[in-house]
PDBQT receptor file of N, H, CA, C and O in Angstrom, charges set to zero:
ATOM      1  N   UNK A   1      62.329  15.966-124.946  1.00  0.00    +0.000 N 
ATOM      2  CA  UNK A   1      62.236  15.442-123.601  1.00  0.00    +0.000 C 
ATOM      3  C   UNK A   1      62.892  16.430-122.646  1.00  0.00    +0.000 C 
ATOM      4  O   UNK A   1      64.002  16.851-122.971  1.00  0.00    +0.000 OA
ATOM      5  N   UNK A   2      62.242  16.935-121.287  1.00  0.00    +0.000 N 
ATOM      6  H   UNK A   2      61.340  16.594-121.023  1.00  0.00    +0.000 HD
ATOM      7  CA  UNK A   2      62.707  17.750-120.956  1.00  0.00    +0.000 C 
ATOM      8  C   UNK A   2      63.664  17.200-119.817  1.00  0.00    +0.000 C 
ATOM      9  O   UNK A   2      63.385  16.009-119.683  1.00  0.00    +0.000 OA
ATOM     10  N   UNK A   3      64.222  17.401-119.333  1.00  0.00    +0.000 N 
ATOM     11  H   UNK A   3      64.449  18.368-119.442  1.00  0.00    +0.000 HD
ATOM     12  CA  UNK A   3      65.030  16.767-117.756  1.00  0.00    +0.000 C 
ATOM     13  C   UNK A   3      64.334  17.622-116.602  1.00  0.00    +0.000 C 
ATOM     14  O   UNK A   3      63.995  18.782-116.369  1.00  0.00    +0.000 OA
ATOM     15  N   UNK A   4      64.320  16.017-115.862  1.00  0.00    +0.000 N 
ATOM     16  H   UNK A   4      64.595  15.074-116.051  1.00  0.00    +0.000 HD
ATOM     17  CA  UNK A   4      63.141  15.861-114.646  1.00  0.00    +0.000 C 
ATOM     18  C   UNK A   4      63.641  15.577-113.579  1.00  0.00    +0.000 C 
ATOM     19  O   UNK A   4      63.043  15.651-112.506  1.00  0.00    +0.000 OA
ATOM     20  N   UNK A   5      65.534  14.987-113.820  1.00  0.00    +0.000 N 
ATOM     21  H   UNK A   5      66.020  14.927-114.692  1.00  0.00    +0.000 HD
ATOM     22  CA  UNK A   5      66.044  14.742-112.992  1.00  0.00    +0.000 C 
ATOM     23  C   UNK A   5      66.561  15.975-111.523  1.00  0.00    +0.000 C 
ATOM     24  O   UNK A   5      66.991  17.024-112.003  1.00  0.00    +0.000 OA
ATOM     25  N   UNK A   6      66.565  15.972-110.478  1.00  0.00    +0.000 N 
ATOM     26  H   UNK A   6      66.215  15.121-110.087  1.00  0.00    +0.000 HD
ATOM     27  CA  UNK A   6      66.202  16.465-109.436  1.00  0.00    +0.000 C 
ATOM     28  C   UNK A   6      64.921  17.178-109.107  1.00  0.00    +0.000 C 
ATOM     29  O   UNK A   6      64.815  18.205-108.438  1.00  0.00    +0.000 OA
ATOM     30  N   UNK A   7      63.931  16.456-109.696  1.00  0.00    +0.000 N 
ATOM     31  H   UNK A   7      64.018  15.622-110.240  1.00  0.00    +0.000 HD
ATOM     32  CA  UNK A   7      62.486  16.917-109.481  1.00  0.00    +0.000 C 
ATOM     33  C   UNK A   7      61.839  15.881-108.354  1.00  0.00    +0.000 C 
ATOM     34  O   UNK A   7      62.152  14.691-108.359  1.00  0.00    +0.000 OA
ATOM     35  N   UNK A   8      60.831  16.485-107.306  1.00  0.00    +0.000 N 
ATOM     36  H   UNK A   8      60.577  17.452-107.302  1.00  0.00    +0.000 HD
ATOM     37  CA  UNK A   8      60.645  15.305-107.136  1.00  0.00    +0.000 C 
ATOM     38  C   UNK A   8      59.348  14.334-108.132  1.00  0.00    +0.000 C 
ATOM     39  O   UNK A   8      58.522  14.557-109.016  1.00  0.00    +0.000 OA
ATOM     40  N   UNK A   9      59.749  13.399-107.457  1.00  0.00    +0.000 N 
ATOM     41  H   UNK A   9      60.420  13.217-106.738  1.00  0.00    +0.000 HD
ATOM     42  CA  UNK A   9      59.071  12.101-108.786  1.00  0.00    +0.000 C 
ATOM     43  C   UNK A   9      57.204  12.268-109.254  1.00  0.00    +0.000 C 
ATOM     44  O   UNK A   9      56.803  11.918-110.364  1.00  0.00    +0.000 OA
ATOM     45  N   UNK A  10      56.321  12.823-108.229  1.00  0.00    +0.000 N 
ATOM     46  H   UNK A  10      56.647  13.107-107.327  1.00  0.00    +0.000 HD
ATOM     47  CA  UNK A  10      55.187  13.321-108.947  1.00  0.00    +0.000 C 
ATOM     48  C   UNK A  10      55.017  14.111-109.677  1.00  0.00    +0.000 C 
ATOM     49  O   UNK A  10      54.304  13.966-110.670  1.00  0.00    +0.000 OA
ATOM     50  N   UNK A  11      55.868  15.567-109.257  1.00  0.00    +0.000 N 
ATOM     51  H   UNK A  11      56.447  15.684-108.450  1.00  0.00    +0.000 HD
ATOM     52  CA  UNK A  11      56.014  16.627-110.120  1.00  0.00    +0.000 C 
ATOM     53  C   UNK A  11      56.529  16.396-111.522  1.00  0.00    +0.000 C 
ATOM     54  O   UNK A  11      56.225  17.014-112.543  1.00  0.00    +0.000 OA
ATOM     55  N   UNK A  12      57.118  15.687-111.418  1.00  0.00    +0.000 N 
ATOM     56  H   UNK A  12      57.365  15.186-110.589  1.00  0.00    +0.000 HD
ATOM     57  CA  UNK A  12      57.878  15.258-112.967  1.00  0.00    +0.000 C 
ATOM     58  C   UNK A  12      56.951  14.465-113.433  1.00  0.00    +0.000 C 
ATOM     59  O   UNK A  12      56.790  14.838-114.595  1.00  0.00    +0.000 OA
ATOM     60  N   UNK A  13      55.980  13.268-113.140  1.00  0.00    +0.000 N 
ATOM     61  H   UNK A  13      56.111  12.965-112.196  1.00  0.00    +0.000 HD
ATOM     62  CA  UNK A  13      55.147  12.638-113.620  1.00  0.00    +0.000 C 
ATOM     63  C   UNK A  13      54.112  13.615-114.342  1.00  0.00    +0.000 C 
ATOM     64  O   UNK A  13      53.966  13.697-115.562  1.00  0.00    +0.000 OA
ATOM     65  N   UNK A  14      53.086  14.689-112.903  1.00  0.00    +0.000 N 
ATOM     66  H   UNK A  14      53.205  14.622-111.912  1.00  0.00    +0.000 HD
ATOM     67  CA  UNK A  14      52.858  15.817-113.876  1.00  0.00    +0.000 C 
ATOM     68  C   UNK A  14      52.735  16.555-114.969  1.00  0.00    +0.000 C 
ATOM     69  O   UNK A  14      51.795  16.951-115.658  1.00  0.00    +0.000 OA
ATOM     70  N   UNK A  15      54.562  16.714-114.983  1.00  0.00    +0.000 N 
ATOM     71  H   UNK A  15      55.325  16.392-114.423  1.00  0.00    +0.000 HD
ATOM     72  CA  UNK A  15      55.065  17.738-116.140  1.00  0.00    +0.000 C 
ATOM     73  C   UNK A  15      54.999  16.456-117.347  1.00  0.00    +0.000 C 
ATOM     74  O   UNK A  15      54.931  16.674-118.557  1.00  0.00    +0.000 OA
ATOM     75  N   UNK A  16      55.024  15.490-116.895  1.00  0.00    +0.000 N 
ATOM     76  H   UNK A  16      55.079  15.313-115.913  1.00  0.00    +0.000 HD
ATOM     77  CA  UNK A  16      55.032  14.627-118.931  1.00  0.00    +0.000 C 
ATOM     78  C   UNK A  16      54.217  14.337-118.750  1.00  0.00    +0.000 C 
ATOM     79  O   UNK A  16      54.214  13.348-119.483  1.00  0.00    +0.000 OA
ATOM     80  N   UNK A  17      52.856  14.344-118.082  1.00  0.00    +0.000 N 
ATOM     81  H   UNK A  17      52.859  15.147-117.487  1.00  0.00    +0.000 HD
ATOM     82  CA  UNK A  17      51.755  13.122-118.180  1.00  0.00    +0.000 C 
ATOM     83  C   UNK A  17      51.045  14.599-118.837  1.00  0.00    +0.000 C 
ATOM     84  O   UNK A  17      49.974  14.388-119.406  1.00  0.00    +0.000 OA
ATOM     85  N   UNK A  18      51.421  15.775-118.829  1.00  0.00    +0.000 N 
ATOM     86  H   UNK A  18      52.291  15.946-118.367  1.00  0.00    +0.000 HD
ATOM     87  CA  UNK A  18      50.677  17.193-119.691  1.00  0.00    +0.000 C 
ATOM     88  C   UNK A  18      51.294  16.727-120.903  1.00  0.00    +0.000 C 
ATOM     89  O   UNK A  18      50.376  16.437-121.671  1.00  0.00    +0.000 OA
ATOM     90  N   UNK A  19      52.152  16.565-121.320  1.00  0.00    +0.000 N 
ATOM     91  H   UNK A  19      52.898  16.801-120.697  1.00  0.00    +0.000 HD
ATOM     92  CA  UNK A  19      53.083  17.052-122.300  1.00  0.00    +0.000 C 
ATOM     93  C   UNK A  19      52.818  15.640-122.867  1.00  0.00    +0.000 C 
ATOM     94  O   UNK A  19      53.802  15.179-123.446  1.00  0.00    +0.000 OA
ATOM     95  N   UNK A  20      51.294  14.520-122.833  1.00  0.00    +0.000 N 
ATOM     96  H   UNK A  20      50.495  14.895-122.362  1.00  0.00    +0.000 HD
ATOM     97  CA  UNK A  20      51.552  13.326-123.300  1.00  0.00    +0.000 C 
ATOM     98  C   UNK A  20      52.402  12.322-123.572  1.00  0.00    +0.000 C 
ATOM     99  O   UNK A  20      52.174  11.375-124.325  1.00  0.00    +0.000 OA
ATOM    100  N   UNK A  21      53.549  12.564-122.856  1.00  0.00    +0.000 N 
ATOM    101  H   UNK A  21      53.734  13.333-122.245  1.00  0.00    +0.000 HD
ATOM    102  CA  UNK A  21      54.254  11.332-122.820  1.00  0.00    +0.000 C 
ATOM    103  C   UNK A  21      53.749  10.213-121.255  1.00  0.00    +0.000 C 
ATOM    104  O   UNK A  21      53.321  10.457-120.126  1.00  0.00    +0.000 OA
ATOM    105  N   UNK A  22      54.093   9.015-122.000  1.00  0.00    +0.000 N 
ATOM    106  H   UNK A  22      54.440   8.817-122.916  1.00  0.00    +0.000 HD
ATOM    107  CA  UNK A  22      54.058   7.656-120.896  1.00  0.00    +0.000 C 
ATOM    108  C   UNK A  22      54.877   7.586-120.298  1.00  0.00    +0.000 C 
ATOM    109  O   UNK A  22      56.028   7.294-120.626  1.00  0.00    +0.000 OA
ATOM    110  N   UNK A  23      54.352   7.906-119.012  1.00  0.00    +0.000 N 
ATOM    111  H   UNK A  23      53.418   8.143-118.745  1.00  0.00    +0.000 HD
ATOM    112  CA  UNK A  23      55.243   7.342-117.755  1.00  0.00    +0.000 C 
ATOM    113  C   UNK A  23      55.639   6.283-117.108  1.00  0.00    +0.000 C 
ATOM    114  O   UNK A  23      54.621   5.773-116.641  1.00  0.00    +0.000 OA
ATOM    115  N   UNK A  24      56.804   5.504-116.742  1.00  0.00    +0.000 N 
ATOM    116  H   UNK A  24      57.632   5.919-117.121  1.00  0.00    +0.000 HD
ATOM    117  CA  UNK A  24      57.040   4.776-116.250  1.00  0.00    +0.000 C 
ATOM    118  C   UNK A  24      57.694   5.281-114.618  1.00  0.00    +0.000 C 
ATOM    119  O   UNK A  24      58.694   5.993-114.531  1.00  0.00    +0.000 OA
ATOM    120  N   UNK A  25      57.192   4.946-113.826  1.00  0.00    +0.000 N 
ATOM    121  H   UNK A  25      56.380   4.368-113.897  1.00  0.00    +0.000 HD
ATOM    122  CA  UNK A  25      58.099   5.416-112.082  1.00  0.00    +0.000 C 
ATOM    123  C   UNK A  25      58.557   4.258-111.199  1.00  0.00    +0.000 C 
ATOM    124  O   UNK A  25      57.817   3.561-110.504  1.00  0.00    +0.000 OA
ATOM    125  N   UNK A  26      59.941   4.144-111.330  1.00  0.00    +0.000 N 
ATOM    126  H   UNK A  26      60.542   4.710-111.895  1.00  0.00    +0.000 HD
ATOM    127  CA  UNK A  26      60.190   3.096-110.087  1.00  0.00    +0.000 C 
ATOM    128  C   UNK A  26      60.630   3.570-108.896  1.00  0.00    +0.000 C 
ATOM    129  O   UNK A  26      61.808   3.580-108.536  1.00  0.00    +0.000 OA
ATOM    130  N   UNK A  27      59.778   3.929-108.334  1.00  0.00    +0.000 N 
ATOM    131  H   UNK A  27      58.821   3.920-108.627  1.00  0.00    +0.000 HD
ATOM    132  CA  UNK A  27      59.907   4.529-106.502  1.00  0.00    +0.000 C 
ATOM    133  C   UNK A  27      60.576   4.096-105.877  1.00  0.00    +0.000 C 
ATOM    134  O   UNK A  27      60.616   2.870-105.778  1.00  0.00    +0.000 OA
ATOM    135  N   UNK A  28      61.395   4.898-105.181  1.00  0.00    +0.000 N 
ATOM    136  H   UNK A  28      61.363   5.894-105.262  1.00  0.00    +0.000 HD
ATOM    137  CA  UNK A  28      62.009   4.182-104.014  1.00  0.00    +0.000 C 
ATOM    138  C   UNK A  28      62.962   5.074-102.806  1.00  0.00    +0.000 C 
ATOM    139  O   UNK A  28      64.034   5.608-103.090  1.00  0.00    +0.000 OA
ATOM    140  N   UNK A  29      62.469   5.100-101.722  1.00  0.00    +0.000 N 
ATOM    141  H   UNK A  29      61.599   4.665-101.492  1.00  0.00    +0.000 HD
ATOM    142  CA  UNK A  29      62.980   5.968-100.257  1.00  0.00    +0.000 C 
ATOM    143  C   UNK A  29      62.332   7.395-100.971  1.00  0.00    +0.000 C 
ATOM    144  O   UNK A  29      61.279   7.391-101.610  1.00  0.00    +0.000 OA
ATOM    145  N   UNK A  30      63.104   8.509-100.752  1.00  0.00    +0.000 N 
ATOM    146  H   UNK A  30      63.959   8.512-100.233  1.00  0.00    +0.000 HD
ATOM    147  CA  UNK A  30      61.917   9.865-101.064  1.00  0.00    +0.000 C 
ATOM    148  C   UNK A  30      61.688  10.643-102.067  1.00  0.00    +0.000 C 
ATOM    149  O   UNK A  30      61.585  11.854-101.870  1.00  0.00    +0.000 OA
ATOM    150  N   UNK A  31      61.557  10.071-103.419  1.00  0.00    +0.000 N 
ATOM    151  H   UNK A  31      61.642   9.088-103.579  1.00  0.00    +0.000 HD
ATOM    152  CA  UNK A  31      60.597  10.161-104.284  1.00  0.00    +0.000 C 
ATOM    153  C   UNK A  31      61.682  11.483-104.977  1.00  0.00    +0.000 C 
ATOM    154  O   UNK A  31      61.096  12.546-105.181  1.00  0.00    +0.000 OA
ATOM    155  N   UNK A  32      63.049  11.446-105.296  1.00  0.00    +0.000 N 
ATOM    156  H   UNK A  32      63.525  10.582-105.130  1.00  0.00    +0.000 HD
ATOM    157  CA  UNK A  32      63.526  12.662-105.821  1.00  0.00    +0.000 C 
ATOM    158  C   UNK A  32      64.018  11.747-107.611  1.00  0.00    +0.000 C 
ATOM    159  O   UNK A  32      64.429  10.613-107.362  1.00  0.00    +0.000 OA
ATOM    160  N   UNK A  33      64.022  11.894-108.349  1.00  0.00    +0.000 N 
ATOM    161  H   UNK A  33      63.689  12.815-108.551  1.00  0.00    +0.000 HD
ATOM    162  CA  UNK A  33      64.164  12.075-109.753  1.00  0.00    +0.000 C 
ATOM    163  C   UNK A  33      66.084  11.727-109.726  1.00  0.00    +0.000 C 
ATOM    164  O   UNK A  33      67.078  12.432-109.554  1.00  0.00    +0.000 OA
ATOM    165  N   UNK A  34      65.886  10.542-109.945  1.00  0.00    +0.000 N 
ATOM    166  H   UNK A  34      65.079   9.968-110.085  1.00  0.00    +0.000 HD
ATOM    167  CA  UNK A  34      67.925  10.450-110.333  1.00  0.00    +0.000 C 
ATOM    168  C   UNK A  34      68.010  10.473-111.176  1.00  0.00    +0.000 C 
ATOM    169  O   UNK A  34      68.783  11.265-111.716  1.00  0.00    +0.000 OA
ATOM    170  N   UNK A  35      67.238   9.579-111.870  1.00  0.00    +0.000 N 
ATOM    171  H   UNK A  35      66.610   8.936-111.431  1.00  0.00    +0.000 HD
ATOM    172  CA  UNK A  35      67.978   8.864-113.248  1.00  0.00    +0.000 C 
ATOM    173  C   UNK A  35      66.081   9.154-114.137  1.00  0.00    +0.000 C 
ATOM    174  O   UNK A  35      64.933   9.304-113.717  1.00  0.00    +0.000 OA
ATOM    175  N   UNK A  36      66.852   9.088-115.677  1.00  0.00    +0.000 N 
ATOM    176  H   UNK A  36      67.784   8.966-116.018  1.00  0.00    +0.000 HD
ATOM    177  CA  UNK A  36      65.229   9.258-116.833  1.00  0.00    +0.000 C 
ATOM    178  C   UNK A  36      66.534   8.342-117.922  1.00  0.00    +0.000 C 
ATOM    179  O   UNK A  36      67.732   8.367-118.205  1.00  0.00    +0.000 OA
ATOM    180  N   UNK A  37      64.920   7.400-118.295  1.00  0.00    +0.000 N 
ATOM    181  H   UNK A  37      63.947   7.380-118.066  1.00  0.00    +0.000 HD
ATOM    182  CA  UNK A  37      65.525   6.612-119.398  1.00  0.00    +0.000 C 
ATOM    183  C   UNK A  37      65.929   7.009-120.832  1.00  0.00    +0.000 C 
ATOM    184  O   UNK A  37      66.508   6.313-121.666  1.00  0.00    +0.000 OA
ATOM    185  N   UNK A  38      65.510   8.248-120.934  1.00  0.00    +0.000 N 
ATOM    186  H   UNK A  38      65.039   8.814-120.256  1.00  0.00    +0.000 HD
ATOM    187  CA  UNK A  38      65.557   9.116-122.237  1.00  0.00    +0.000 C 
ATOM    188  C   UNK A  38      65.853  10.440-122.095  1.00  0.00    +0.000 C 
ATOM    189  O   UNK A  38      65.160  11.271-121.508  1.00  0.00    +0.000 OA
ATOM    190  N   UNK A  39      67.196  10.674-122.802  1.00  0.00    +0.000 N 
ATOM    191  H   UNK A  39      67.759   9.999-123.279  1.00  0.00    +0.000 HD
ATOM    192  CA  UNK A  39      68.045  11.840-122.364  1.00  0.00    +0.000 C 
ATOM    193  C   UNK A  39      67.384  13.014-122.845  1.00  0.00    +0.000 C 
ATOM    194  O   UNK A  39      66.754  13.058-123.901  1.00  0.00    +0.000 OA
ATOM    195  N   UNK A  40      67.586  14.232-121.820  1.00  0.00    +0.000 N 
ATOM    196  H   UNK A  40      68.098  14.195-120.962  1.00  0.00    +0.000 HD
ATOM    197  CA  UNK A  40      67.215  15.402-122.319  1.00  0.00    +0.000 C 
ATOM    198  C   UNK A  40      67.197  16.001-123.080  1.00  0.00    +0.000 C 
ATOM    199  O   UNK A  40      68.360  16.279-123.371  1.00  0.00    +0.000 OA
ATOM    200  N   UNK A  41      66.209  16.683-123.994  1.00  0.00    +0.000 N 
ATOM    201  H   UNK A  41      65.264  16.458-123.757  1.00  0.00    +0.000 HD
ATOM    202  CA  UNK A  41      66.637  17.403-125.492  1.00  0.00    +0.000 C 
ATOM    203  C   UNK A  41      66.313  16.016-126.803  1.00  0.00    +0.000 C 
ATOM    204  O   UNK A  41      66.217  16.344-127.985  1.00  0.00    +0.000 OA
ATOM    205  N   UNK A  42      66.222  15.008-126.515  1.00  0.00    +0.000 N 
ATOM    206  H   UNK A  42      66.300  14.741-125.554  1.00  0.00    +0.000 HD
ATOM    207  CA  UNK A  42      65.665  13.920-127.072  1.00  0.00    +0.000 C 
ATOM    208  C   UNK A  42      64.295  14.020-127.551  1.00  0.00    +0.000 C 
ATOM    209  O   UNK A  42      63.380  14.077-126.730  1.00  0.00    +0.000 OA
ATOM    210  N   UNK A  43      63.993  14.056-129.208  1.00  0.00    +0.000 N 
ATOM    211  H   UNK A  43      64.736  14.010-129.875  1.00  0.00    +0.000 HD
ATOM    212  CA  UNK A  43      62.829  14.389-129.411  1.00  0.00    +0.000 C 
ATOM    213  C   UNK A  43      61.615  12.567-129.468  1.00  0.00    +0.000 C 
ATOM    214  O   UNK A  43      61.711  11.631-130.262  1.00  0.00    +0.000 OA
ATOM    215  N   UNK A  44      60.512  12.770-128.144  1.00  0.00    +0.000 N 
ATOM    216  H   UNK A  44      60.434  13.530-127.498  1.00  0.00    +0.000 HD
ATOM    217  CA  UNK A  44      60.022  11.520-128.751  1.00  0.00    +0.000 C 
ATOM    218  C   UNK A  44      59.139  11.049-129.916  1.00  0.00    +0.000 C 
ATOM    219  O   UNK A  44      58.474  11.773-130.656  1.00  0.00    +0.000 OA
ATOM    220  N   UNK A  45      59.275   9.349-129.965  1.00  0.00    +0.000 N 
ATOM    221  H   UNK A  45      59.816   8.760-129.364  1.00  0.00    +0.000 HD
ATOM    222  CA  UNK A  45      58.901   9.153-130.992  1.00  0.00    +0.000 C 
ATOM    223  C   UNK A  45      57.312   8.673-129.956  1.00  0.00    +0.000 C 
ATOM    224  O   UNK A  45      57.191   8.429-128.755  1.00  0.00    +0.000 OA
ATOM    225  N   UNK A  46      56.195   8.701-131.209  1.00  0.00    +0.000 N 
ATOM    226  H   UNK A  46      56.293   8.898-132.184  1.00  0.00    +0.000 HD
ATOM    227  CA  UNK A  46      54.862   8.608-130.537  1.00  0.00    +0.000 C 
ATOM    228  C   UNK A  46      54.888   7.166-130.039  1.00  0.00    +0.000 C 
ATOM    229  O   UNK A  46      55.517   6.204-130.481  1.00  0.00    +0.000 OA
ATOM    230  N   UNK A  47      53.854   7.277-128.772  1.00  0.00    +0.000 N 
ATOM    231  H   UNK A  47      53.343   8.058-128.413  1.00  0.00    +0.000 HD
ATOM    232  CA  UNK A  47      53.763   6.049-128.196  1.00  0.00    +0.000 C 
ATOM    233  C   UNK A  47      55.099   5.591-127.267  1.00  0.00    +0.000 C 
ATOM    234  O   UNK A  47      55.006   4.559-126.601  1.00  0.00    +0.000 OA
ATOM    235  N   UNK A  48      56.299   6.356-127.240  1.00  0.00    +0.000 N 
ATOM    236  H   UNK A  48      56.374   7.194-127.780  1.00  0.00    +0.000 HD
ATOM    237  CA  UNK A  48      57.139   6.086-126.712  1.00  0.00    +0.000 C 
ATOM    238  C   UNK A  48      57.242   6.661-124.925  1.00  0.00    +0.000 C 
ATOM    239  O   UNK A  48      57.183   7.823-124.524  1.00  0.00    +0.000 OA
ATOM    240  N   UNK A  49      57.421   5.309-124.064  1.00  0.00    +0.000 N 
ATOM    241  H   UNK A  49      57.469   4.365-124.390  1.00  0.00    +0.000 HD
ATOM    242  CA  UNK A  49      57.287   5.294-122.898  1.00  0.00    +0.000 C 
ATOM    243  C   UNK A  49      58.690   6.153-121.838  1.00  0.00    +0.000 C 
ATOM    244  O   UNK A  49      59.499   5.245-122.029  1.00  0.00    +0.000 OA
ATOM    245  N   UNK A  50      59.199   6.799-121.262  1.00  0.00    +0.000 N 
ATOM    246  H   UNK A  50      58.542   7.536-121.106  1.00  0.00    +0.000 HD
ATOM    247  CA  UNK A  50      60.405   7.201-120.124  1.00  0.00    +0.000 C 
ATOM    248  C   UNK A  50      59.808   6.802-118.995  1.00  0.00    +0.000 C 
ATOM    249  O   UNK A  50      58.670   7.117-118.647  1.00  0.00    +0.000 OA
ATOM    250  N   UNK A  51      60.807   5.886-118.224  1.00  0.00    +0.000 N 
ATOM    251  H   UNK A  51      61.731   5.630-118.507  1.00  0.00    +0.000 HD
ATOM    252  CA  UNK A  51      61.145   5.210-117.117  1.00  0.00    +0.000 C 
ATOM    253  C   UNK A  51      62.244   5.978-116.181  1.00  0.00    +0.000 C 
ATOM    254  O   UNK A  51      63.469   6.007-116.302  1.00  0.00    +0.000 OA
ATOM    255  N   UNK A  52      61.121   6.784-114.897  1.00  0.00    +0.000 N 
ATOM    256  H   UNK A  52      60.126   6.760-114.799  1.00  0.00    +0.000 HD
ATOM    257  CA  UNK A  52      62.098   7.486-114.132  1.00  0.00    +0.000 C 
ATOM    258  C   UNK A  52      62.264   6.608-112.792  1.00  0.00    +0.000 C 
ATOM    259  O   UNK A  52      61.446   5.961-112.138  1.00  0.00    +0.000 OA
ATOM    260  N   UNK A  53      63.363   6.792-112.671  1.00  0.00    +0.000 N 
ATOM    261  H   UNK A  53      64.027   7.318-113.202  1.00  0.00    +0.000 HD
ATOM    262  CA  UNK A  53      63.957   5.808-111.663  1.00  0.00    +0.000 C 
ATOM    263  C   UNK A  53      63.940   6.852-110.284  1.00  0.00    +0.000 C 
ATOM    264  O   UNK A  53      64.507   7.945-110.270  1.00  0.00    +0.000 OA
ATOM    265  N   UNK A  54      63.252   6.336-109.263  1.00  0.00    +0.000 N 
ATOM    266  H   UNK A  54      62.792   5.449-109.274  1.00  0.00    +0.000 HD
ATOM    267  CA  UNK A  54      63.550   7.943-107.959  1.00  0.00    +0.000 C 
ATOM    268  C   UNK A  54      63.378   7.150-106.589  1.00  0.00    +0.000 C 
ATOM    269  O   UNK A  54      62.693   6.211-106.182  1.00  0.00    +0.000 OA
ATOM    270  N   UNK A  55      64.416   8.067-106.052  1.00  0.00    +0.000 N 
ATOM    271  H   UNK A  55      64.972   8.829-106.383  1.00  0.00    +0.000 HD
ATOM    272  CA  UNK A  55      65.070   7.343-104.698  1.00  0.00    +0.000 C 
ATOM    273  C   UNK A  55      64.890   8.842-103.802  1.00  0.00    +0.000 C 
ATOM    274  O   UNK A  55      65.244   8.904-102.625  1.00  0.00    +0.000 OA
TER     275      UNK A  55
């Protein structure tokens, strides 16, 4: 899993929606990358969803 945090929030959708992982985005004010539900360097397991939180 790569870290997406200070990306803004499409660009990071982007970069994992290539890299087949499921996206989850909870938007909110201007779209910058705070928080990812699955820490960086974290290898996923298939079918497994990250929930980026961006304000």
């Amino acid at each position: 899993m790569p870290n997406v945090v200070g990306l803004p929030a499409m660009d990071a959708l982007a970069l994992l929606e290539n890299m087949d992982v499921k996206v989850k985005v909870k938007l909110n004010g201007n779209g910058i990358v705070k928080e990812q539900s699955i820490n960086k360097s974290t290898k996923l397991k298939n079918n497994q969803t990250v929930t980026l939180k961006a304000s």
